[in-house]
C-alpha positions in Angstrom: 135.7 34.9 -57.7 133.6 32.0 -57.0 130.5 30.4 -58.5 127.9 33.0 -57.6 124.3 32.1 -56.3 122.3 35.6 -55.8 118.2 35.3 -55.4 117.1 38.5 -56.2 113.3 39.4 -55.5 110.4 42.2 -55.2 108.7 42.7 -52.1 105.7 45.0 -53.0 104.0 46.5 -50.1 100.2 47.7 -51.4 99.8 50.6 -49.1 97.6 52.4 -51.1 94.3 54.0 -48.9 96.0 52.0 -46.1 99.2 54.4 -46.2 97.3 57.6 -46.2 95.2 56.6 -42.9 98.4 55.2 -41.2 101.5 56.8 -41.9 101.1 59.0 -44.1 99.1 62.1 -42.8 96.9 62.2 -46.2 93.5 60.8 -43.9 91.4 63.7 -43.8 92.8 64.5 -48.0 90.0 63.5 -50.5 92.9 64.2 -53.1 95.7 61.5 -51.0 92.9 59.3 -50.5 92.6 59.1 -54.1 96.5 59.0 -54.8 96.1 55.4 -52.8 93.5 54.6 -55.5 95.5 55.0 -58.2 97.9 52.9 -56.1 95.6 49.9 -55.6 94.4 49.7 -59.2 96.9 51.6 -61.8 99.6 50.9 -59.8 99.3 46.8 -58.7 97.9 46.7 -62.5 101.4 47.8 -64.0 103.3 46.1 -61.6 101.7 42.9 -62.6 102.2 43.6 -66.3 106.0 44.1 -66.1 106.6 41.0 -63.7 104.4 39.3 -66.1 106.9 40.4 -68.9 110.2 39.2 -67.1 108.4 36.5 -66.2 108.8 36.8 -62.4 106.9 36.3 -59.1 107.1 38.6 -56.5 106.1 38.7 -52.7 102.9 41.3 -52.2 102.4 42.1 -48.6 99.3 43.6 -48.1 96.9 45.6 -45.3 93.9 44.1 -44.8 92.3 47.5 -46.2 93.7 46.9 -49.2 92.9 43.2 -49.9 89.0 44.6 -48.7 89.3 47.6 -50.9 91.1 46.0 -54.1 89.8 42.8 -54.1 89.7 42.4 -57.9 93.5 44.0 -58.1 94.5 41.3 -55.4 92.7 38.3 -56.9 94.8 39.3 -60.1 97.9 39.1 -57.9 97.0 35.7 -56.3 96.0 34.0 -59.7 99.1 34.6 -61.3 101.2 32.9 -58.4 103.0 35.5 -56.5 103.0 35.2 -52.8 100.7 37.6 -50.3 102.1 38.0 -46.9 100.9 40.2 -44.0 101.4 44.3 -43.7 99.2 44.8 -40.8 95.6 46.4 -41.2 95.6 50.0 -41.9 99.0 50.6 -42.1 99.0 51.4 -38.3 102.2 52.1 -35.8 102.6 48.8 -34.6 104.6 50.7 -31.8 101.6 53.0 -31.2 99.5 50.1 -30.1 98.3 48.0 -27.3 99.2 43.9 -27.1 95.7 43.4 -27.8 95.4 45.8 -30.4 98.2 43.9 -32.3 96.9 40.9 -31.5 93.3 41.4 -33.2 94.9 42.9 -36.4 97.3 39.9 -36.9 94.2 37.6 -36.3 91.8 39.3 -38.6 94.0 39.7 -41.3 95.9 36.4 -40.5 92.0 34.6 -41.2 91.5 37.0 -44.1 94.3 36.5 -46.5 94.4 32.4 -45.3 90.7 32.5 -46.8 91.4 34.7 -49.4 94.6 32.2 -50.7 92.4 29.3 -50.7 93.4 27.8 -47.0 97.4 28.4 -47.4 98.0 30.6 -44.9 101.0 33.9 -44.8 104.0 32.8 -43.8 105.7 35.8 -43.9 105.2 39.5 -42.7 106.2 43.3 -42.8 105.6 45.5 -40.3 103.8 48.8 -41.4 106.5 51.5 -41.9 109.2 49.0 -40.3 108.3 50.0 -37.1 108.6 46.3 -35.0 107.1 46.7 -31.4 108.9 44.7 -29.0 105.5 42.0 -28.8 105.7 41.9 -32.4 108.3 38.8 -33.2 106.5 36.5 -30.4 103.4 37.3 -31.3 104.2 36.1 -35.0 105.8 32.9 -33.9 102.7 32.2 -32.0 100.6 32.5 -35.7 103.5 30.3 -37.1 104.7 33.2 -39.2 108.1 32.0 -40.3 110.1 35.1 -41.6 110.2 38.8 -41.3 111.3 41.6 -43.4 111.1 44.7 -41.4 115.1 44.6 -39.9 118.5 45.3 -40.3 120.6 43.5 -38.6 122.1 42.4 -41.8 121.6 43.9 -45.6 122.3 41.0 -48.0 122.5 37.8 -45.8 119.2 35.6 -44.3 119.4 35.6 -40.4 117.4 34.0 -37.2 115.9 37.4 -35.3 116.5 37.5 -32.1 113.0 38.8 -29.3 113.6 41.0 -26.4 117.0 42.9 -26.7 117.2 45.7 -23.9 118.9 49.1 -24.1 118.6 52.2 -22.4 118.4 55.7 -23.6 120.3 58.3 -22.6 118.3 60.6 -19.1 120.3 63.7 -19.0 118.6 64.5 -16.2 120.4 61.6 -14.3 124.0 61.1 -13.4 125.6 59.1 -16.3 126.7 55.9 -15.1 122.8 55.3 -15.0 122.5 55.5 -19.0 125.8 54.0 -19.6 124.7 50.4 -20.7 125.3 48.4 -24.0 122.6 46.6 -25.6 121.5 43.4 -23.9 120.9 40.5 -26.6 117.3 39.4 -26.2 116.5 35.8 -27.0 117.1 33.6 -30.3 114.1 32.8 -32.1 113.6 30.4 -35.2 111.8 33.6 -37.2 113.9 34.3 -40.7 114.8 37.6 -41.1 114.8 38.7 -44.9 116.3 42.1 -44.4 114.9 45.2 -44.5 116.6 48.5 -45.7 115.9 52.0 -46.7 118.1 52.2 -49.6 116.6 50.1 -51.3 113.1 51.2 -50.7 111.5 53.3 -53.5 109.4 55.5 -51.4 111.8 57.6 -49.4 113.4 59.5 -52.2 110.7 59.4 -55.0 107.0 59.4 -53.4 105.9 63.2 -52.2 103.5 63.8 -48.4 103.1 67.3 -47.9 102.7 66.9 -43.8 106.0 64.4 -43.7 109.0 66.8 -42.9 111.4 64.4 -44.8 109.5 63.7 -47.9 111.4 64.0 -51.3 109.3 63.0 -54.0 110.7 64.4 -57.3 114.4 62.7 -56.9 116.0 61.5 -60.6 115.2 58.2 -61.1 118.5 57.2 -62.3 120.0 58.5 -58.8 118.1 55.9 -57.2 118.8 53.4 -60.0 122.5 54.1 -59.8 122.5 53.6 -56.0 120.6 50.5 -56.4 123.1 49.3 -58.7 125.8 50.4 -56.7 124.5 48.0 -53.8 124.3 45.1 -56.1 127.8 45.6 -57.4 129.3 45.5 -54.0 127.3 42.3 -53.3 127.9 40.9 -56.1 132.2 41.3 -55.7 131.6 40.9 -52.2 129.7 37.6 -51.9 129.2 34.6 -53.9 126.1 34.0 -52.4 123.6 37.0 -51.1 120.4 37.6 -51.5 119.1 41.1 -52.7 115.2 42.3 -51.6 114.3 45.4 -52.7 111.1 47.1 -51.3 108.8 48.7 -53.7 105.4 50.6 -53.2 102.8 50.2 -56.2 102.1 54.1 -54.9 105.8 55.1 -56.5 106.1 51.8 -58.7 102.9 52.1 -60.5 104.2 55.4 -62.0 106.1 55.3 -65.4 109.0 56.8 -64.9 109.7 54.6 -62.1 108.6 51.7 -64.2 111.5 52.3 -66.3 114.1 52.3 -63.6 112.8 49.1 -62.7 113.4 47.4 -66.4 116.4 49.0 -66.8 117.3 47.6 -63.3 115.6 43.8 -64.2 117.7 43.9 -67.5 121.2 45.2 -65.8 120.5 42.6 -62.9 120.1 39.8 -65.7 123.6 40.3 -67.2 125.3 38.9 -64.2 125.8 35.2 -63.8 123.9 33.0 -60.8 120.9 35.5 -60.7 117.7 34.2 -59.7 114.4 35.9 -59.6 112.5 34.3 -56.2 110.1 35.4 -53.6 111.1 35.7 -50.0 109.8 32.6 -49.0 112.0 31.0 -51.4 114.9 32.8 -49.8 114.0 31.6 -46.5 113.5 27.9 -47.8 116.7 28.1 -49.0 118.4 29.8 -45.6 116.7 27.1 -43.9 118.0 24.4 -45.4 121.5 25.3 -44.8 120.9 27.1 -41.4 119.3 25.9 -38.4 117.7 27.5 -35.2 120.2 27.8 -32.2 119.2 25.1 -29.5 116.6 26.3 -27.4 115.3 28.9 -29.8 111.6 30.4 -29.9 109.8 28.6 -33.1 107.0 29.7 -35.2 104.0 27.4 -34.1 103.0 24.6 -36.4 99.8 24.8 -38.4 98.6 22.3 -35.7 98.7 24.5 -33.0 97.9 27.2 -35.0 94.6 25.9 -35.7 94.1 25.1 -32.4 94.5 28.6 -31.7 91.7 29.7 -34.2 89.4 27.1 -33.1 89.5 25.5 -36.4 91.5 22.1 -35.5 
């Protein structure tokens, strides 16, 4: 086994009201719409109290609806250091949605948070319900956005993304030989990919919807704890260098016996040599400064032309 360099980190996605009008059926529920309050106060509140006690910063990506809805909850999170990064508006289908539809989303809350950190604008973004519409990467790079976490291509390694890949679903109402195509690789961008994955997502397994067909909602906490773990451990004998995002809602998160997994987690985590607690930006520094961009590849704007872009140059 070699010397080990694992950055571990939080990505906390504030759905809150935002999840209930976009994914989560609960928009016409005066009792859902008040589960996302609880979420956007009691839940960011907690959060913030137990990275405060390991003395951690964490990556919030937050809807616009919640950085207008929360504003004192947010404020907390941006005063105490943690990075915001962009989670769409409303918590919309990206896929569901016109070009320009994306487009005036990513610039209104693109402008919002930028003002709301003081002038540093987002550098990274997640994709409301990790659904990435095939616009979605290009239209990023042309903000400057310079990492993702919304993919899979990998589970505990950094990568470049890659824009346009082509396949082709299967017709069987046509002869076969017209379905049967493999995958044809898009083109290389200079977007990081931090990756995404739902096993290491708290909401699938512990957060109930009564109109999603595959909600859980009541699953043992130390069943997803010990599947958590279990990830880590193969990493960690694996790999002497990974990093390990986990993706947590303050909807499910802000709730105490989830809270507990998560020390009992943090503390576990600690025991192992090389750990470092960063936020996804910090991974992707680090990526980048051992990986480049293939030659040739797409590249997230620079803040010059960014600015150019919002008239602001």
């Amino acid at each position: 086994m070699g010397k080990k360099r694992v950055l571990v980190g939080y990505g906390v996605d504030i759905d809150a009201i935002a999840g209930w009008l976009g994914s989560y059926k609960g928009e016409d529920s005066t009792s859902d719409i008040s589960r996302g309050y609880f979420a956007g106060t009691i839940g960011v509140e907690r959060l913030l109290k137990m990275f405060d006690k390991y003395d951690m910063k964490a990556t919030w990506f937050i809807p616009g609806h919640s950085l207008e809805t929360f504003p004192e909850q947010c404020a907390m999170i941006r005063d105490k250091g943690h990075e915001i990064g962009l989670h769409g508006y409303s918590h919309e289908n990206p896929v569901d949605m016109s070009l320009e539809q994306q487009r005036e989303i990513l610039d209104y809350t693109y402008k919002m948070i930028t003002k709301f950190c003081n002038g540093k604008p987002p550098r990274g973004a997640v994709a409301p319900w990790w659904e990435v519409s095939k616009e979605a990467t290009e239209l990023y790079l042309s903000y400057g956005i310079e990492y993702d976490h919304s993919m899979s291509h990998h589970d505990c390694q950094a990568y470049y993304l890659r824009t346009g890949d082509e396949w082709t679903k299967i017709d069987y109402s046509q002869p076969a030989k017209t379905w049967m195509h493999p995958l044809k690789a898009g083109n290389q961008t200079g977007m990081v990919e931090i990756p995404a994955n739902w096993y290491l997502d708290d909401l699938p397994p512990m957060m109930f919807m009564k109109k999603v067909p595959n909600s859980h909602g009541w699953v043992d906490t130390r069943s997803v704890e010990a599947l958590w773990r279990d990830h880590f451990d193969y990493f960690y004998r694996e790999y002497d260098e990974f990093i390990f995002p986990m993706t947590i809602h303050p909807d499910v998160s802000g709730h105490p016996h989830v809270l507990l997994m998560h020390e009992r987690l943090i503390e576990y985590i600690n025991q192992h040599e090389g750990v470092e607690w960063v936020t996804m930006v910090e991974m992707v520094d680090e990526f980048k400064k051992r990986e480049k961009p293939a030659d040739g590849a797409m590249l997230p704007a620079t803040p010059e032309d960014v600015a150019k872009k919002l008239g602001v140059a």
